[in-house]
N, C-alpha and C positions, 0 to 999 in steps of 0.2 A: 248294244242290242239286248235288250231284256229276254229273259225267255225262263221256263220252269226249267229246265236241263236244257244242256247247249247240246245241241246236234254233234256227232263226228260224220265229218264228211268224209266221202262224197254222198250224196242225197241222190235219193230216185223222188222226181215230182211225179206223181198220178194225179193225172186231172181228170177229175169226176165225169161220170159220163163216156171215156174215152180210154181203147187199150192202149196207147200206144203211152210210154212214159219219156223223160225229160233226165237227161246225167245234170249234175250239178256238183260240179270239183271241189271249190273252195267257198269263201263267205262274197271273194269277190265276186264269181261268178252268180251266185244267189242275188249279191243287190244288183246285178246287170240286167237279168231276169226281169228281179219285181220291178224295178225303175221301166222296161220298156215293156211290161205285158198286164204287171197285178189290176190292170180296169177289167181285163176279161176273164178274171181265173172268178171258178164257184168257190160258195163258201166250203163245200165237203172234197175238194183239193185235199188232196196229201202229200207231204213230205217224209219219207221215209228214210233213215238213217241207218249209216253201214250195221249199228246194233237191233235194225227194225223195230225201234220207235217211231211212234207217228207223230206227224206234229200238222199242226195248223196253224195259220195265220190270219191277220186282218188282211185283206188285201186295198182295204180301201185307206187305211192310214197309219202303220209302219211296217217295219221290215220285221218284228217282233217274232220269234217263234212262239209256241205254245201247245205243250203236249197234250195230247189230247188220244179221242177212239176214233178210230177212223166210222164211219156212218156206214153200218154191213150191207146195204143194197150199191150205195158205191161202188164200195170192193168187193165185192162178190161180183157186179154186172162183168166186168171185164177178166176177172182170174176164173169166171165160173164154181166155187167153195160153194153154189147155194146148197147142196147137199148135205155144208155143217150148220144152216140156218132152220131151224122149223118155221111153216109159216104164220106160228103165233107171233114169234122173235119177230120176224119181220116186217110184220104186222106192227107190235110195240112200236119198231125203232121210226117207221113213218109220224105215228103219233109224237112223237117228242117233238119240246121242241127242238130246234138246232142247236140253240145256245148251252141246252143240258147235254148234247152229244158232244159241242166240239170242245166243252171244258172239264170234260173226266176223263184222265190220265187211263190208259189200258195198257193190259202187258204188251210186247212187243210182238211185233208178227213171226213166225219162226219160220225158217232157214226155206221149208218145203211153202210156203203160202208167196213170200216173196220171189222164190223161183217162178210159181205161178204167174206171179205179173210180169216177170220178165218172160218168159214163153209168151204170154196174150201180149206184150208189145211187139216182141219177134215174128207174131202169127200173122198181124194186123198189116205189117209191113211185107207180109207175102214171103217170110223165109222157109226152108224148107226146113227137116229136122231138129223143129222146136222141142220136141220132146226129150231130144236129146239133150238140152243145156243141163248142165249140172255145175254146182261150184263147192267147195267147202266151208265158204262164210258168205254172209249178205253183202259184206264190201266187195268180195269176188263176185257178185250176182250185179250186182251194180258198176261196175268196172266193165262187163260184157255193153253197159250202152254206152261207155265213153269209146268203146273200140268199135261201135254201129257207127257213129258219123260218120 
């Protein structure tokens, strides 16, 4: 599997458009995934790693990771951050095209932005006391949706 940096799992998927996110344990569990779903995933999908690098992938022709910035209307629609967007920025990022967004490496998401999407998956799902999830790493934040099954 090619990739700029290899993920540490376990991976939270965010599929663009949508709060609710996806646990993903190991590599096997990853190719099980793309083998029965990647015809329906968008390109601005993300992959997020216990270190909250994001990654992207082809989903029409390998299993390749590829780290990348996540697309800010994405991820903002669903964790709600648009408050650290101005609407120039977000303005910008519509104009690009995809291909310049999803091949420039960004820092990683930090500890409080990744809680965020796991609250908006928690919310989505009608849990109560979202507010209250807290973890002291992103793998701990992500470990919360292998214990949701």
């Amino acid at each position: 599997m090619a990739c700029d940096a290899a993920p540490r799992f376990p991976l939270l998927f965010k599929m663009h458009g949508h709060a609710e996110c996806r646990y993903i344990a190991d590599i096997s569990a990853w190719q099980q995934c793309w083998q029965q779903e990647h015809r329906y995933w968008h390109p601005d999908d993300l992959l997020i790693d216990s270190e909250g690098r994001c990654y992207g992938f082809d989903s029409q022709s390998d299993l390749a990771f590829h780290l990348r910035t996540p697309h800010p209307l994405g991820l903002t629609a669903a964790t709600q951050i648009t408050s650290q967007l101005s609407s120039s920025s977000a303005t910008s990022a519509i104009e690009k095209d995809t291909d310049d967004v999803a091949t420039t490496a960004a820092p990683p998401l930090s500890l409080h932005q990744v809680t965020q999407l796991v609250q908006a998956h928690f919310f989505a799902q009608n849990n109560s006391c979202v507010s209250k999830i807290q973890a002291r790493s992103i793998a701990e934040l992500i470990s919360f949706l292998a214990d949701s099954d």
